[in-house]
PDB file with SEQRES, HELIX, SHEET and CRYST1 records, atoms N, CA, C and O in Angstrom:
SEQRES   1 A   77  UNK UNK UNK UNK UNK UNK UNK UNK UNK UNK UNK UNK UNK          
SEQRES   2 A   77  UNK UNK UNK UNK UNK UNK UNK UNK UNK UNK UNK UNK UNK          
SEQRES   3 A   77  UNK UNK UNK UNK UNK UNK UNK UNK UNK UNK UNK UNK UNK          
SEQRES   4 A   77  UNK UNK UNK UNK UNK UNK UNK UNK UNK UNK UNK UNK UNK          
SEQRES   5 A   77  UNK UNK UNK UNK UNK UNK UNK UNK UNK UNK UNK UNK UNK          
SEQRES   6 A   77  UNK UNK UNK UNK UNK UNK UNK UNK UNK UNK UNK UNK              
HELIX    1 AA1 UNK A   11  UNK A   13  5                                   3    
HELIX    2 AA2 UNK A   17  UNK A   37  1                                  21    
HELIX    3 AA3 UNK A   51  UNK A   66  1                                  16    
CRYST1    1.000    1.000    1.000  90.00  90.00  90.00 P 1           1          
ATOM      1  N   UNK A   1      23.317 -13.019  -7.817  1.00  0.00           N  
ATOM      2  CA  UNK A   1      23.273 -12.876  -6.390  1.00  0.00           C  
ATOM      3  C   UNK A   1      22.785 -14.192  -5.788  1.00  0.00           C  
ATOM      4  O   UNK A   1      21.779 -14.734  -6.247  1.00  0.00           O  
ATOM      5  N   UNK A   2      23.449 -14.701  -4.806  1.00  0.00           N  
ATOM      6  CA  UNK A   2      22.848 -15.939  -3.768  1.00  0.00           C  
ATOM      7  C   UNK A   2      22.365 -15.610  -2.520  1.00  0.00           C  
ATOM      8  O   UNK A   2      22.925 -14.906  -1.680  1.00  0.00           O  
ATOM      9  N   UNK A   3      21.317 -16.146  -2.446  1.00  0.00           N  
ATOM     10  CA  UNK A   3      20.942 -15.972  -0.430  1.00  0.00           C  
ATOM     11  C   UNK A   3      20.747 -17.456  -0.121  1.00  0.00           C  
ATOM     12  O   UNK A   3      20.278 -18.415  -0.735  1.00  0.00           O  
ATOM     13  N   UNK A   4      21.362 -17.233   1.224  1.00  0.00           N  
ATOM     14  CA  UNK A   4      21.145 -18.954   1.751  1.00  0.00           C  
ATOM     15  C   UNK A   4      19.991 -18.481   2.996  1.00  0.00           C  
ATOM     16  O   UNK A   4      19.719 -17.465   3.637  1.00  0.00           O  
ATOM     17  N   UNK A   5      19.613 -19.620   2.909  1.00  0.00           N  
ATOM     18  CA  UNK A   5      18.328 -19.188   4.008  1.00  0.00           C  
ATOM     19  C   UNK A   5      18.274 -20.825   4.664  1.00  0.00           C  
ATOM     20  O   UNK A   5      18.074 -21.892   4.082  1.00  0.00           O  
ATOM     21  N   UNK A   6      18.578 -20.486   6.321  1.00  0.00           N  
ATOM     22  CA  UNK A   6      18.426 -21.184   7.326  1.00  0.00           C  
ATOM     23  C   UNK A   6      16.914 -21.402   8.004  1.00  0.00           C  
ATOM     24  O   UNK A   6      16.101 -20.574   8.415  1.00  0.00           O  
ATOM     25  N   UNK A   7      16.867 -23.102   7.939  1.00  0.00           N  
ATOM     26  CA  UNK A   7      15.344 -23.462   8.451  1.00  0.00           C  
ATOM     27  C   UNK A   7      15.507 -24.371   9.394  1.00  0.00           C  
ATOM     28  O   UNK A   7      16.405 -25.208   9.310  1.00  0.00           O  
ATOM     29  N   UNK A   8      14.811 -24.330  10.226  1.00  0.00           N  
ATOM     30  CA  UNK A   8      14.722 -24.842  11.792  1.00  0.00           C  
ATOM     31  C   UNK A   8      14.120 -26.296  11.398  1.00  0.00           C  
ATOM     32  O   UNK A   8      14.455 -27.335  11.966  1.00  0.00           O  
ATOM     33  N   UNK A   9      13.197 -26.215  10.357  1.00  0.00           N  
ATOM     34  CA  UNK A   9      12.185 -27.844   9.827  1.00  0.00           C  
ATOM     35  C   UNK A   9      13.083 -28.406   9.283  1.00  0.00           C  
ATOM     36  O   UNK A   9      14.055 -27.818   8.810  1.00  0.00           O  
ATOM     37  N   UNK A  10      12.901 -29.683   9.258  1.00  0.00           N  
ATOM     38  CA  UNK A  10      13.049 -30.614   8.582  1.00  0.00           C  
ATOM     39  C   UNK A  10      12.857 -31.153   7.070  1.00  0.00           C  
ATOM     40  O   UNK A  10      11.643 -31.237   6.885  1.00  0.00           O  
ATOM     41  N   UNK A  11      13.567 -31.553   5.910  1.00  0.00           N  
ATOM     42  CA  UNK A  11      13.219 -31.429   4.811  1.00  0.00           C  
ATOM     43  C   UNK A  11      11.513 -32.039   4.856  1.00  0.00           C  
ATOM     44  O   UNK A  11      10.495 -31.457   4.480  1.00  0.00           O  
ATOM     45  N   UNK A  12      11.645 -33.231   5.381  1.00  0.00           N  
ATOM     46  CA  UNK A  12      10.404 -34.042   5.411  1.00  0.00           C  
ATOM     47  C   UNK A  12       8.874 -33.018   6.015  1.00  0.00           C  
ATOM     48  O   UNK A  12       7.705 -33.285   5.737  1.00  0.00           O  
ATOM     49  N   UNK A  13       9.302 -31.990   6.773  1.00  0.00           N  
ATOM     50  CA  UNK A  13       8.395 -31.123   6.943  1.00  0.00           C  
ATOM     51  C   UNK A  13       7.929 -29.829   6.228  1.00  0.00           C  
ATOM     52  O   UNK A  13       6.805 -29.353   6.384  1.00  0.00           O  
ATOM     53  N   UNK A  14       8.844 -29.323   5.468  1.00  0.00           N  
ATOM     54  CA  UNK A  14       8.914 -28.229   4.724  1.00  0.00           C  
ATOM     55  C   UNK A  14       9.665 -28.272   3.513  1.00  0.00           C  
ATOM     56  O   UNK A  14      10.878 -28.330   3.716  1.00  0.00           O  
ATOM     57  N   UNK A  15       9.323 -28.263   2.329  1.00  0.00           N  
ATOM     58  CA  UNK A  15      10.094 -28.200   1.232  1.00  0.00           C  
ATOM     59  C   UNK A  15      10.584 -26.977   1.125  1.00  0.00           C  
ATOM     60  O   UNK A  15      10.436 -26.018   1.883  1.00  0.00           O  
ATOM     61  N   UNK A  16      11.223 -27.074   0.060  1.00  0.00           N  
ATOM     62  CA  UNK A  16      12.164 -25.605  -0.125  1.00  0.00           C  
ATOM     63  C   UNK A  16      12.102 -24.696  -0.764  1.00  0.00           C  
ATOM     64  O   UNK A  16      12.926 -23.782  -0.770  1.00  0.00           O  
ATOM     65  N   UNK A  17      10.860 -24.791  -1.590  1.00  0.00           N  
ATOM     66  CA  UNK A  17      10.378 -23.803  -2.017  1.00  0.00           C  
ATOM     67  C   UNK A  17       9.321 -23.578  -1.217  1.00  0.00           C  
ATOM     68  O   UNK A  17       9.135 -22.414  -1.572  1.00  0.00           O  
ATOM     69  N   UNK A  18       8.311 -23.813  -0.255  1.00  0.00           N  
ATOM     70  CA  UNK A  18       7.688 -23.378   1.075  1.00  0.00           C  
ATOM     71  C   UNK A  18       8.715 -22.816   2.067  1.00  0.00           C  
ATOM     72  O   UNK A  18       8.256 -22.300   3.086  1.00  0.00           O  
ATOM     73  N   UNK A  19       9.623 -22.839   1.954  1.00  0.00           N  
ATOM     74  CA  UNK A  19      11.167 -22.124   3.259  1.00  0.00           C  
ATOM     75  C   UNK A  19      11.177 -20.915   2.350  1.00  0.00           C  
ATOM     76  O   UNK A  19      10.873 -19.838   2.862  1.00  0.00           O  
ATOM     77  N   UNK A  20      11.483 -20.958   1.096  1.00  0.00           N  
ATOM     78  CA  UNK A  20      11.742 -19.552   0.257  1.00  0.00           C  
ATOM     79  C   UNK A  20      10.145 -19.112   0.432  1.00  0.00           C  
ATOM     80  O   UNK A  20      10.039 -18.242   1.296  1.00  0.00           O  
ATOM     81  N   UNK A  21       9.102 -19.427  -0.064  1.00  0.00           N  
ATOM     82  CA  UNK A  21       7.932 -18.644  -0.167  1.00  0.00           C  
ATOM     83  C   UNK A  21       7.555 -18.013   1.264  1.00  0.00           C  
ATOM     84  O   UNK A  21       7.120 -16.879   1.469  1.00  0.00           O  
ATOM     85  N   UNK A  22       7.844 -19.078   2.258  1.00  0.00           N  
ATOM     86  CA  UNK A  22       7.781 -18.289   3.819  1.00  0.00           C  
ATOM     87  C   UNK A  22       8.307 -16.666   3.892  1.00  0.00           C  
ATOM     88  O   UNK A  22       7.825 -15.536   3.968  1.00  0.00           O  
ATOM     89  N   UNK A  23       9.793 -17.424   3.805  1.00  0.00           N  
ATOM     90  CA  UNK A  23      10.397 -16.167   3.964  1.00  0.00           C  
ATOM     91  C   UNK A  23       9.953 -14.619   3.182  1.00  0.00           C  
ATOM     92  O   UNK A  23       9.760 -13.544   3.749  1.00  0.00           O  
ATOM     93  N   UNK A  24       9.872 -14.916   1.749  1.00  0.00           N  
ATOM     94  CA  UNK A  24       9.377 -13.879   1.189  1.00  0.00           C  
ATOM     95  C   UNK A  24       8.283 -13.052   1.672  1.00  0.00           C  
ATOM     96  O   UNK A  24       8.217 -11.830   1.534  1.00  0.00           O  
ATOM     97  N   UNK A  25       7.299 -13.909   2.336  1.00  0.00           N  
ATOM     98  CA  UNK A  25       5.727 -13.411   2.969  1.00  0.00           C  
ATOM     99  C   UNK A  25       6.609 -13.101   4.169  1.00  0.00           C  
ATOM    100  O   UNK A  25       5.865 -12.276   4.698  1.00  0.00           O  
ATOM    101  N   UNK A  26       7.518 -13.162   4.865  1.00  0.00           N  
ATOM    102  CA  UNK A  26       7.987 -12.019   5.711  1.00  0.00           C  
ATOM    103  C   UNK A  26       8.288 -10.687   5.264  1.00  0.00           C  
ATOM    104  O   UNK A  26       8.251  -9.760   6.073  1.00  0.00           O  
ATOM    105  N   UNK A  27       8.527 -10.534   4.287  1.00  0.00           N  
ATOM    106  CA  UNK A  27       8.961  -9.554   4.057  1.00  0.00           C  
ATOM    107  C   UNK A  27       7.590  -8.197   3.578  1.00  0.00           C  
ATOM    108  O   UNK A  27       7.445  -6.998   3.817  1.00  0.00           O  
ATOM    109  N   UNK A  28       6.797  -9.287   2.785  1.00  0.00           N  
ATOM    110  CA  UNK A  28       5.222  -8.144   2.791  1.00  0.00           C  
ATOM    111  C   UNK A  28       4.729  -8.170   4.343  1.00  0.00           C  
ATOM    112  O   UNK A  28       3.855  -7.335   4.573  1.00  0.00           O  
ATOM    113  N   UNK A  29       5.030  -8.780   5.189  1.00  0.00           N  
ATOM    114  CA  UNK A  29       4.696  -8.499   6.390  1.00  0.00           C  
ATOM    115  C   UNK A  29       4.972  -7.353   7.009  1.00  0.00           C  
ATOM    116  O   UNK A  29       4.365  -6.551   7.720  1.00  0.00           O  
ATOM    117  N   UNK A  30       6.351  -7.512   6.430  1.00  0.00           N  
ATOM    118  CA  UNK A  30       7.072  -5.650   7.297  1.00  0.00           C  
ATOM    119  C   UNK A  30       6.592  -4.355   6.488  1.00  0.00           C  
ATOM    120  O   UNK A  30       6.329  -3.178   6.738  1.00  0.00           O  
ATOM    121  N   UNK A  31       6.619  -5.170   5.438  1.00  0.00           N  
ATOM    122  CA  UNK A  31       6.043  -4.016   4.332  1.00  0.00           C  
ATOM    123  C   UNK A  31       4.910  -3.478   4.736  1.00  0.00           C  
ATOM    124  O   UNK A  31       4.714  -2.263   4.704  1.00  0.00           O  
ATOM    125  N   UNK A  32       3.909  -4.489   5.229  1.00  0.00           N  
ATOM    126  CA  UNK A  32       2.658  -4.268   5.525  1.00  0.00           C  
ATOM    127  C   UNK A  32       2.734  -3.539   6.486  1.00  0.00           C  
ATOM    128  O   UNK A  32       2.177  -2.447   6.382  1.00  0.00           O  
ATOM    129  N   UNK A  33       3.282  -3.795   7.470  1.00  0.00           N  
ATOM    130  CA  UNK A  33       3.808  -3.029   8.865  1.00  0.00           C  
ATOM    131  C   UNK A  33       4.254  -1.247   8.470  1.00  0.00           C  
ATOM    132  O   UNK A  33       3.617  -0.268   8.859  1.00  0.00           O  
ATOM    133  N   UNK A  34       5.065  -1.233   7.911  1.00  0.00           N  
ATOM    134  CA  UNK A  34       5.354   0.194   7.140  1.00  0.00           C  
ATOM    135  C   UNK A  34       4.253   0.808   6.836  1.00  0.00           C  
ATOM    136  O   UNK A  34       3.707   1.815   7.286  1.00  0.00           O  
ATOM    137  N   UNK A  35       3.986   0.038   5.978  1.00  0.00           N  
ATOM    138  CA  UNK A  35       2.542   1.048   5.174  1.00  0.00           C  
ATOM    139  C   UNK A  35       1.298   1.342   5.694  1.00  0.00           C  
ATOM    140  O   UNK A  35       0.379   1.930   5.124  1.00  0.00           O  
ATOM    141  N   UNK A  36       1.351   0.574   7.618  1.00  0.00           N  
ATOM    142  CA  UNK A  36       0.484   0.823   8.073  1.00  0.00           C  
ATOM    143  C   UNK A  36       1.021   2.550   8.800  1.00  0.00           C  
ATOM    144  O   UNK A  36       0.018   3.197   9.100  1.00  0.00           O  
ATOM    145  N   UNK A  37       2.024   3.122   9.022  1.00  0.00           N  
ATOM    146  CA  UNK A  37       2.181   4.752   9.481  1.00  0.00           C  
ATOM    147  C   UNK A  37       2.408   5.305   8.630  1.00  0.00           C  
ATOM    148  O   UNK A  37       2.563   6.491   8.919  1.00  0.00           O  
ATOM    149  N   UNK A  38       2.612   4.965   6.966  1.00  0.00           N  
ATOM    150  CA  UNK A  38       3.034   5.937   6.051  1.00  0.00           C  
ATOM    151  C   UNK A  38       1.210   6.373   5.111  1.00  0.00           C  
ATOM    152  O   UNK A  38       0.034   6.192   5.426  1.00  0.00           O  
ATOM    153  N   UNK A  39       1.783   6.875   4.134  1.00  0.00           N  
ATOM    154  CA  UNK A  39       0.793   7.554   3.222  1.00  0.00           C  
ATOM    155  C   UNK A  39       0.031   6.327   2.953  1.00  0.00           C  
ATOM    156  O   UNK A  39      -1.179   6.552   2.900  1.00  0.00           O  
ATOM    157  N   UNK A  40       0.307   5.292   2.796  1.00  0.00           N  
ATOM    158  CA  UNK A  40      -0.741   4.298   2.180  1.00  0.00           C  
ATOM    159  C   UNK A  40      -2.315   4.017   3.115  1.00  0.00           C  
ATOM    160  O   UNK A  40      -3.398   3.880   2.547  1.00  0.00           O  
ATOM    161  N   UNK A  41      -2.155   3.981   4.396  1.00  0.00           N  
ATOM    162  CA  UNK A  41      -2.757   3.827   5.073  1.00  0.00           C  
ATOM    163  C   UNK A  41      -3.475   5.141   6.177  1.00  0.00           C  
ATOM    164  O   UNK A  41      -4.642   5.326   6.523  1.00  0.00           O  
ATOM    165  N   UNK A  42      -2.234   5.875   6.499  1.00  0.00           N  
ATOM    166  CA  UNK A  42      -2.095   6.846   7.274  1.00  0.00           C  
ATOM    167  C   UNK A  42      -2.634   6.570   8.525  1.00  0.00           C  
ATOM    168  O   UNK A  42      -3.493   7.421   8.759  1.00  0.00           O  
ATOM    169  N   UNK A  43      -2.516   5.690   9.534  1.00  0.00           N  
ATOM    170  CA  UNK A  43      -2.565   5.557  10.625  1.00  0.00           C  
ATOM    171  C   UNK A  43      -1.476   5.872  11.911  1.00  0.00           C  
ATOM    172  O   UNK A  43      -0.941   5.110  12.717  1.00  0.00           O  
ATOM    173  N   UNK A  44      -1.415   7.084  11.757  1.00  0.00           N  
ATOM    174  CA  UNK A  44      -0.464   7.552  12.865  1.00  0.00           C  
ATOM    175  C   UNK A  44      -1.026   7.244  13.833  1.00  0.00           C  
ATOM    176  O   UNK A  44      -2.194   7.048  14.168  1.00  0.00           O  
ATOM    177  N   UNK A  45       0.340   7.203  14.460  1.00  0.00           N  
ATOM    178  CA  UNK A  45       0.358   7.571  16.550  1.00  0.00           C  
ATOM    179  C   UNK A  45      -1.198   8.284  17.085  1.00  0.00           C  
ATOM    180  O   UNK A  45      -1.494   9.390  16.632  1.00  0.00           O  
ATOM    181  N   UNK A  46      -1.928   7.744  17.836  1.00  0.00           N  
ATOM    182  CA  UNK A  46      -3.053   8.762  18.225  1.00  0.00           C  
ATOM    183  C   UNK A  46      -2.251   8.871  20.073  1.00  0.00           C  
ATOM    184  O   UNK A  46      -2.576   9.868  20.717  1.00  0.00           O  
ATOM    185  N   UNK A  47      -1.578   8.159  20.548  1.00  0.00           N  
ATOM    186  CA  UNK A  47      -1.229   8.681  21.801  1.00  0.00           C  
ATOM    187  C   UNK A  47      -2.272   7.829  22.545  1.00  0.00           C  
ATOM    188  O   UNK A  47      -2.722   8.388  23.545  1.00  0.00           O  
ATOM    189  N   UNK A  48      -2.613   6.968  22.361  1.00  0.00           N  
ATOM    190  CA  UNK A  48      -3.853   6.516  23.545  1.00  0.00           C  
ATOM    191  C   UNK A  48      -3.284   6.285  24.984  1.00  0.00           C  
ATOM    192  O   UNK A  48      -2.205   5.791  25.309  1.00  0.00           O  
ATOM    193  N   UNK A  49      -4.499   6.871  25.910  1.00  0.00           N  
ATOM    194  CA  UNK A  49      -3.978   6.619  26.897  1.00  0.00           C  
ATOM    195  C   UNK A  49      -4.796   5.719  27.958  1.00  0.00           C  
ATOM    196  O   UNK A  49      -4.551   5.803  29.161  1.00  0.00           O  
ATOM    197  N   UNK A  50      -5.711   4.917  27.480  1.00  0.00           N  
ATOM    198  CA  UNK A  50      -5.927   3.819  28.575  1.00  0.00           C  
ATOM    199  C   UNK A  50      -5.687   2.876  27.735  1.00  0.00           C  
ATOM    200  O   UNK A  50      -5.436   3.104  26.552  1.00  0.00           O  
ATOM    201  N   UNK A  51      -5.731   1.801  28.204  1.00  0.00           N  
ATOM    202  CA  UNK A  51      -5.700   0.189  27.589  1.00  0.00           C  
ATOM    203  C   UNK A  51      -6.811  -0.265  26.282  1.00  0.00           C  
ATOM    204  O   UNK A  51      -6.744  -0.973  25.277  1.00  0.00           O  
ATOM    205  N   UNK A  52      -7.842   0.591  26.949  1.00  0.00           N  
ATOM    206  CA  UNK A  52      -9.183   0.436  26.255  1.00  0.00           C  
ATOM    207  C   UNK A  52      -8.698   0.970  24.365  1.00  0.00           C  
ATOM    208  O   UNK A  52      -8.868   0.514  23.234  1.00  0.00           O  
ATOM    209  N   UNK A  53      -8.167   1.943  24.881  1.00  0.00           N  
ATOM    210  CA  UNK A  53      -7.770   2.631  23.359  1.00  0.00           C  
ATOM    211  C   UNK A  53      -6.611   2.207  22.598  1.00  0.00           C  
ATOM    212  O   UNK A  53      -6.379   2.262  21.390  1.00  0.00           O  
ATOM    213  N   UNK A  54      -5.674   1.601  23.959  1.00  0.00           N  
ATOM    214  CA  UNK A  54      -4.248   0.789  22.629  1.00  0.00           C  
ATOM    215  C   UNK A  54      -4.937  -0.381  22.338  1.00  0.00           C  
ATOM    216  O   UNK A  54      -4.611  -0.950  21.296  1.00  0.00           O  
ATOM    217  N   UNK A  55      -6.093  -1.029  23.236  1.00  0.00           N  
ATOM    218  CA  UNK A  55      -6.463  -2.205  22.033  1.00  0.00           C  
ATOM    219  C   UNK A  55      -7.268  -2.005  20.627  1.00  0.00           C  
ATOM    220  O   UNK A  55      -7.259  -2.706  19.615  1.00  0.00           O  
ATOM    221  N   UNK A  56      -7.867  -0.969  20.884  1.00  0.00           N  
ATOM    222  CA  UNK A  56      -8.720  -0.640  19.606  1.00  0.00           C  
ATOM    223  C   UNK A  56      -7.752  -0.059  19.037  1.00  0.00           C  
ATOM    224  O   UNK A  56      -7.783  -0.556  17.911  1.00  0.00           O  
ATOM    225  N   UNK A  57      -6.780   0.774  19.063  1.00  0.00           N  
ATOM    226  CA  UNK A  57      -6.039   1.241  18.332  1.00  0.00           C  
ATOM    227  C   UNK A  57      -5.011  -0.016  17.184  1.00  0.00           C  
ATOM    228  O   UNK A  57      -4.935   0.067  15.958  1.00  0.00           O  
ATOM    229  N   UNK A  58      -4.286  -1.178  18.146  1.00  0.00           N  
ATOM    230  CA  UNK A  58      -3.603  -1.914  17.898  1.00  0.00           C  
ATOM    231  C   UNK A  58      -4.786  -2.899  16.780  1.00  0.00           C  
ATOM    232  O   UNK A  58      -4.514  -3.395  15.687  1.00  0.00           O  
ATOM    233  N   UNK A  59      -6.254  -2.937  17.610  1.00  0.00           N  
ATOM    234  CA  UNK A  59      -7.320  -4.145  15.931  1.00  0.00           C  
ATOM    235  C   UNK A  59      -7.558  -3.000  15.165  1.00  0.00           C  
ATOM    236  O   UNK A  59      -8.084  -3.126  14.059  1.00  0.00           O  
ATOM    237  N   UNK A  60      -7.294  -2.070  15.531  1.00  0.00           N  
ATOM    238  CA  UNK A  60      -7.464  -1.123  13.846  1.00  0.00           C  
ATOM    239  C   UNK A  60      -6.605  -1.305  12.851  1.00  0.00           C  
ATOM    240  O   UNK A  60      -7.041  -1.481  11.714  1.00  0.00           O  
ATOM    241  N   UNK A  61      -4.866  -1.291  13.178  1.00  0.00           N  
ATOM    242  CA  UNK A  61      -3.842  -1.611  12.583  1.00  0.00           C  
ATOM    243  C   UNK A  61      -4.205  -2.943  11.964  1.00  0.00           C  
ATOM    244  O   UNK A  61      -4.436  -3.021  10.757  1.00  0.00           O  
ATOM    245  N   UNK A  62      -4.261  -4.013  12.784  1.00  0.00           N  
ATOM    246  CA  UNK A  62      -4.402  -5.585  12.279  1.00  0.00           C  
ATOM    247  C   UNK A  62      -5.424  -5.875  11.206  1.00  0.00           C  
ATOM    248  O   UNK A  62      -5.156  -6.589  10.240  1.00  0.00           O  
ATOM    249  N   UNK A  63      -6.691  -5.264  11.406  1.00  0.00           N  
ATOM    250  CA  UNK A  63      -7.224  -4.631  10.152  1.00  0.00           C  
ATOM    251  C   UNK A  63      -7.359  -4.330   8.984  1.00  0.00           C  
ATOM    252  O   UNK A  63      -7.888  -4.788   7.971  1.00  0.00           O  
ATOM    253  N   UNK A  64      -6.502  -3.046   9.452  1.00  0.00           N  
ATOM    254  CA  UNK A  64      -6.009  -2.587   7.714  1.00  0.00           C  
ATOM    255  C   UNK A  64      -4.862  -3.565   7.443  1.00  0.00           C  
ATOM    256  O   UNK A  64      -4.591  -3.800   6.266  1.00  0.00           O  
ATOM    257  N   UNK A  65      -4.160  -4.158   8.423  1.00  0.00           N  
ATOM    258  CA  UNK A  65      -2.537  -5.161   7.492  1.00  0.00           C  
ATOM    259  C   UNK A  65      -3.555  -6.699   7.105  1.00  0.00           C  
ATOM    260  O   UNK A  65      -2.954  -7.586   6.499  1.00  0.00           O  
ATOM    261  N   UNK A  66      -4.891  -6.919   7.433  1.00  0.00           N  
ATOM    262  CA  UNK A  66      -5.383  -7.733   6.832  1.00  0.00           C  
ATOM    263  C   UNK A  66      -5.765  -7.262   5.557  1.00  0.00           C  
ATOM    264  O   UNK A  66      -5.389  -7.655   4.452  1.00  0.00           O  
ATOM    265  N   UNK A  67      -6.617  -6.307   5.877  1.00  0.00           N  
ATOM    266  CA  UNK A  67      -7.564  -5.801   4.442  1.00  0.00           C  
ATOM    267  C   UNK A  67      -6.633  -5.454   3.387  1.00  0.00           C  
ATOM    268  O   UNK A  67      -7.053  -4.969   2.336  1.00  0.00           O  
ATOM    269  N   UNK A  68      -5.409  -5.664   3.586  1.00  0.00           N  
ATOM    270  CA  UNK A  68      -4.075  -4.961   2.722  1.00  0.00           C  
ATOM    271  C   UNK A  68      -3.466  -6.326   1.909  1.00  0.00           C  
ATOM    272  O   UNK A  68      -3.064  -6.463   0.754  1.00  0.00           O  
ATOM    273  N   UNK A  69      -3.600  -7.385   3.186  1.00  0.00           N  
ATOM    274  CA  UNK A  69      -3.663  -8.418   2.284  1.00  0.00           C  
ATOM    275  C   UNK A  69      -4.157  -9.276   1.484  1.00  0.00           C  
ATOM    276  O   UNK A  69      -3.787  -9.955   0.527  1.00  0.00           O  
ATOM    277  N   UNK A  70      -5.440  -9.022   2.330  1.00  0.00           N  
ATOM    278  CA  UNK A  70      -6.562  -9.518   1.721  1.00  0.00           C  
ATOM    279  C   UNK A  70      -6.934  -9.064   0.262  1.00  0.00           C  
ATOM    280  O   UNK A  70      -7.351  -9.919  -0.519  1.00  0.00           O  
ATOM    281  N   UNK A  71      -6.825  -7.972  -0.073  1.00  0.00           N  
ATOM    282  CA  UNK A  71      -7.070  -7.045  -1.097  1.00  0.00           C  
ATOM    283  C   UNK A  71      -5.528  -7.297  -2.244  1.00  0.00           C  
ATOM    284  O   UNK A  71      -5.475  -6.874  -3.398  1.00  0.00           O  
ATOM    285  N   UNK A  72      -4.653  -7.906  -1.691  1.00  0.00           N  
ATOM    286  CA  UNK A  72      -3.268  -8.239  -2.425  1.00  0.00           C  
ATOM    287  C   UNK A  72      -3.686  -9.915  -2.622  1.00  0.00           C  
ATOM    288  O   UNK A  72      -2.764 -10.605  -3.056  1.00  0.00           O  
ATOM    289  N   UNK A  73      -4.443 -10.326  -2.459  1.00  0.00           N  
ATOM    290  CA  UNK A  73      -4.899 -11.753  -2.942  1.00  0.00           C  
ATOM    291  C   UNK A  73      -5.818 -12.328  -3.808  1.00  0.00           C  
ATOM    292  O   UNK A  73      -6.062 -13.421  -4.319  1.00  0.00           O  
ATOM    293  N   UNK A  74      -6.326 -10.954  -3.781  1.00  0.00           N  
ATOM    294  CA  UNK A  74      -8.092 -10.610  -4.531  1.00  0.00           C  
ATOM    295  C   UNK A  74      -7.268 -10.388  -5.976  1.00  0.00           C  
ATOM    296  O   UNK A  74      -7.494 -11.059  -6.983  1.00  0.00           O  
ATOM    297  N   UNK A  75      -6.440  -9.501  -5.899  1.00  0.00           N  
ATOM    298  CA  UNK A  75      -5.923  -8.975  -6.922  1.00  0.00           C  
ATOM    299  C   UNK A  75      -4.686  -9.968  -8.093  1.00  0.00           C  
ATOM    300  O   UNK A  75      -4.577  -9.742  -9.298  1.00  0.00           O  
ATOM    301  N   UNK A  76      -3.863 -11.080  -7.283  1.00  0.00           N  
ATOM    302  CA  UNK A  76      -2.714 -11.835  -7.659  1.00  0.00           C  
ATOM    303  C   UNK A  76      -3.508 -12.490  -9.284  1.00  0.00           C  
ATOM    304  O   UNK A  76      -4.671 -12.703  -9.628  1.00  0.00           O  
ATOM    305  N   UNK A  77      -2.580 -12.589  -9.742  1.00  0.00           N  
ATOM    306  CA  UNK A  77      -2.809 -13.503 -11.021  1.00  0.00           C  
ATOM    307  C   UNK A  77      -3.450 -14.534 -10.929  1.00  0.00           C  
ATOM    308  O   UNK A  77      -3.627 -15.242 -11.920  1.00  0.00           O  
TER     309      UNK A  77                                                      
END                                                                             
């Protein structure tokens, strides 16, 4: 299988295995994103309804997609 992957930098700014490793860390990003409403995390919808509560709601999420990574770095080879 081939993937071509389009970069906005410049060789002199980004090598190409930093363009592939980027991209890949997009992808635990979404992952991370997922696993913040599914079973891993379980942070459903609470419905907030002032501002006060979608921001605490929204640094709770950011949070756990840190502590998720953070804890996936602790752990790497």
């Amino acid at each position: 299988m081939l993937y071509v992957i389009r970069a906005t930098m410049a060789p002199e700014q980004m090598t190409t295995a930093k363009v592939v490793a980027t991209y890949k860390s997009l992808a635990r990003v979404g992952r991370d994103f997922g696993s913040l409403k599914s079973i891993d995390l379980d942070l459903r919808p609470i419905h907030p309804w002032t501002e006060t509560r979608v921001r605490a709601h929204v640094f709770i999420c950011m949070l756990a997609s840190y502590l998720t990574w953070h804890l996936r770095q602790a752990g790497a080879p």
